[in-house]
N, C-alpha and C positions, 0 to 999 in steps of 0.2 A: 506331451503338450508343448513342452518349449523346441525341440524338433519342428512340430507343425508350425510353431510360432517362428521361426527363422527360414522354414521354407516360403512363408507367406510372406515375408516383410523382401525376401532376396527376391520374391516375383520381380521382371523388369516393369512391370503396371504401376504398382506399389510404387517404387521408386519412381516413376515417369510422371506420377502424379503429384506426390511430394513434392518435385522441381516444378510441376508445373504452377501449384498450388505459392510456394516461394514467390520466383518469377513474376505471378500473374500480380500480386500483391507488390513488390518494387514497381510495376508495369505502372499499378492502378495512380503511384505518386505522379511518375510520370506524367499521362495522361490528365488528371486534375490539375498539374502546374501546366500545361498545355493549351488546358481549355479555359483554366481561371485566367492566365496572367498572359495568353496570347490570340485566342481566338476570342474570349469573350470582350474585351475591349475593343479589337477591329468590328465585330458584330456592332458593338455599342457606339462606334463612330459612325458606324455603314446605317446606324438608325436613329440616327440624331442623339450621342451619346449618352445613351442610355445604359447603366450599368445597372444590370438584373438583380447580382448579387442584393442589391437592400429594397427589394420591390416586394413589399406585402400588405395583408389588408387586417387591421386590425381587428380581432372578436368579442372585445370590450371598450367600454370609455372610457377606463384608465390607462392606455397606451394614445402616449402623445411624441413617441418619438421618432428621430426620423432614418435611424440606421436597425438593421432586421437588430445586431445584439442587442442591443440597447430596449428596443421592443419588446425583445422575447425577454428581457427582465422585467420589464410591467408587467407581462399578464403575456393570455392566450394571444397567436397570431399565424394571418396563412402563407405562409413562404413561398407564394408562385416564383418568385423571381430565381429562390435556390431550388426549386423543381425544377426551372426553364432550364440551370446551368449541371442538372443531374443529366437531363436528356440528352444535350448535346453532347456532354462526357462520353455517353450510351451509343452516342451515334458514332462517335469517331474513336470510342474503342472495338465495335462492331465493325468498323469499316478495316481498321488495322488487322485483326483478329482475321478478317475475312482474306486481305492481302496476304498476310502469313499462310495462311491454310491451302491458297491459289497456289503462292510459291514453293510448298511442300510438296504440292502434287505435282507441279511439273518437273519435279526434281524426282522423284518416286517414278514419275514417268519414264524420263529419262533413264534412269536404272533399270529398269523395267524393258525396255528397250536392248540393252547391251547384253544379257545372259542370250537372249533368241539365236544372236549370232555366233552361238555355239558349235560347234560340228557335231553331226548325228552321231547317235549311239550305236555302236557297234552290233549286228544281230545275235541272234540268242545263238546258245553253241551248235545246238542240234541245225538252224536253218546254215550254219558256215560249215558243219558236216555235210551234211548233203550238198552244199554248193562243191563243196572239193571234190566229192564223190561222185557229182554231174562232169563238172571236169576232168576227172579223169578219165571214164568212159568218152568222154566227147574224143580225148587225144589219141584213144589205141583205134 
């Protein structure tokens, strides 16, 4: 059992995914200070600035306040505004993701590419036998 269990964890999958899984999560900080503290306020100027982040609608009459924390301590509330800034997160980690995955393949490509320009493999023994054996009848 522990055998099986260290040839399962040495897979390169296993390991390929654990990094990716790391990575993806550093990525996702990333991407969130990106879109909170850079795209979302050029958005917010580009539309008469509007900042998303505290845009929501109240689901009772005891929220009289006008920032989303402060809200979500009164009582229920609908968060379009932090939906608005999940999406766009979604959009321009999808678009990265997608960049990366383009640039992998032409690079894959590339490699891919280099082994062809190989030189053939030499014929099997028997067809360089009988080639010798054509030549040398050809020469007497």
């Amino acid at each position: 059992m522990v055998g099986e269990f260290r040839s399962f964890i040495a897979k390169g999958n296993v390991i390929d995914l654990a990094v990716g899984i790391i990575i993806g999560g550093a990525f996702t900080g990333i991407v969130n200070s990106l879109v909170n503290d850079i795209v979302m306020p050029v958005v917010g100027v580009i539309i008469g600035g509007i900042d998303f982040s505290n845009y929501f609608i109240a689901l009772n009459d005891k929220v009289t306040a006008t920032t989303l924390a402060a809200a979500k301590e009164q009582g229920a509330v609908f968060a379009y505004g932090s939906f608005i800034t999940v999406i766009i997160n979604f959009m321009i980690l999808a678009w990265i993701i997608f960049l990366m995955v383009k640039l992998v393949n032409r690079i894959r490509l590339a490699e891919e590419k280099k082994p062809a320009e190989a030189a053939p493999a030499p014929p099997p023994a028997d067809v360089q036998l009988l080639t010798e054996i054509r030549d040398l009848l050809k020469s007497r």
